[in-house]
N, C-alpha and C positions, 0 to 999 in steps of 0.2 A: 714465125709469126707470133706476135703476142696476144693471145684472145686471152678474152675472163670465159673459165670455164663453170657452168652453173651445177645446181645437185642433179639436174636431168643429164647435162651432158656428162659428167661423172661417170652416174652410176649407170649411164648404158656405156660408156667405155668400159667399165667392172664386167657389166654381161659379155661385151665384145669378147675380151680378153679370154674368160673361161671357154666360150665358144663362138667362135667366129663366123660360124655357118648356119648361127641358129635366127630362124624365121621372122620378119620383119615382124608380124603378126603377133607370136611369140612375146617377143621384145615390146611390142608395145602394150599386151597385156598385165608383162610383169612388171610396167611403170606406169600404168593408168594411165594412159596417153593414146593416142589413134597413131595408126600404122602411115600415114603421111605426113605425122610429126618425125614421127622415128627415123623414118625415109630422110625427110629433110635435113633434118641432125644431121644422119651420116653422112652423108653429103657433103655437108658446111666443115662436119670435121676429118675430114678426108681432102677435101680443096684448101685447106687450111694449112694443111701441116699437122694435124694437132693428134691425126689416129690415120694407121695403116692395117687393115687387114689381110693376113699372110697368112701362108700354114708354117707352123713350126714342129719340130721334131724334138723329140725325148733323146740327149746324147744318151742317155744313162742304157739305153737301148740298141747303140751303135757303137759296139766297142771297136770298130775299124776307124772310127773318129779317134784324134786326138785334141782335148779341147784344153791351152793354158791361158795362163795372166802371162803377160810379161809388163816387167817395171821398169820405165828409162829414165836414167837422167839425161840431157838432150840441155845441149850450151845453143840456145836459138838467136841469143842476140834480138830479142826484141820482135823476134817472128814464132814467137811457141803458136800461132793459129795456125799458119801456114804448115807447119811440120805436122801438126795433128792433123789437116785436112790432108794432107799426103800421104800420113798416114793411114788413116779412114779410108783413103782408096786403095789400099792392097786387098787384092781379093779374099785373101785368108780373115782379114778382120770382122771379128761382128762388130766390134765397138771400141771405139778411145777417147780417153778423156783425161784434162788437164785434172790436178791431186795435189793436195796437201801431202806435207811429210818428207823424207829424205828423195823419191822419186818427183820428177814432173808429167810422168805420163803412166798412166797406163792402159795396154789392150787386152782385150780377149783375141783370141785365134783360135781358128780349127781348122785342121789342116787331116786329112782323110791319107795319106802317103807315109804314114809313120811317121818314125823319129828322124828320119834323114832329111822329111821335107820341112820337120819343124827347125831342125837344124837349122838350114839354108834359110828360110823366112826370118829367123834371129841371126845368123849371121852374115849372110847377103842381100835380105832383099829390106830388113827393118834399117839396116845402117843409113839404107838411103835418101829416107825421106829430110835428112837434116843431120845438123852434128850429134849422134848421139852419139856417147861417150860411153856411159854404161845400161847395161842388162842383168836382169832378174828374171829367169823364167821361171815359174810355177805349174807343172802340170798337172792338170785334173786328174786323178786317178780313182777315183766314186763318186760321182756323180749323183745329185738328189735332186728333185723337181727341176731337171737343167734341161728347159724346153728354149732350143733356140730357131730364129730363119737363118739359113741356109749362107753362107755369104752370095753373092750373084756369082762372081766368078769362080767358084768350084763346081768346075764341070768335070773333075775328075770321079766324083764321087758316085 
């Protein structure tokens, strides 16, 4: 959805962000605003699209996570949304997106089974969302302010 987001609704997504649990009350103190505006907001910007409130976790704290980029080139023939949306549904991914520069895509992933499962996710299960031709993985190995959600489908973790 395309909304115009104002300096109210801004800056209580900034507060969201840092804490997601912090008290409507709270929140409408530290923007001069009454607690049924705030209420409201979040509302509008949760039915919207425009904010999700989640717990997320500190990888930098989960060394049994393995968190990489990978970089595709990907011959779509005039379908790169499609392959990214199919992409975007493998459980392993938190995020992809179409990119400037020698690659046309790239994800994040986090895969909790080692190297073997990141393996198989780049080599068996990423091949299939479309032609991709080439792979760059980059894996994270130090980690700093890298607070992510969880993908839905790691239930192995």
């Amino acid at each position: 959805m395309t909304e115009e987001l104002d300096t109210l609704d801004k800056e209580l997504i900034r507060l969201l962000c840092k804490d997601g649990q912090a008290p409507v009350a709270d929140l409408a103190k530290r923007l001069s605003v009454t607690t049924p505006t705030v209420r409201t907001r979040i509302k509008r910007l949760i039915k919207s699209g425009l904010l999700r409130i989640a717990g997320s976790i500190n990888t930098q704290n989960h060394p049994e996570l393995i968190s990489a980029l990978v970089a595709m080139k990907v011959q779509s023939f005039g379908k790169l949304e499609e392959v990214l949306q199919n992409l975007a549904s493998i459980d392993q991914v938190i995020w992809a997106g179409v990119v400037t520069g020698r690659y046309d895509i790239f994800a994040e992933v986090v895969v909790a089974g080692g190297i073997a499962e990141l393996h198989a996710l780049i080599s068996n299960i990423i091949p299939r969302v479309g032609k991709v031709v080439q792979t760059e993985t980059f894996v994270v190995t130090r980690p700093t302010k890298k607070w992510i959600s969880m993908p839905q489908g790691m239930k192995e973790w």
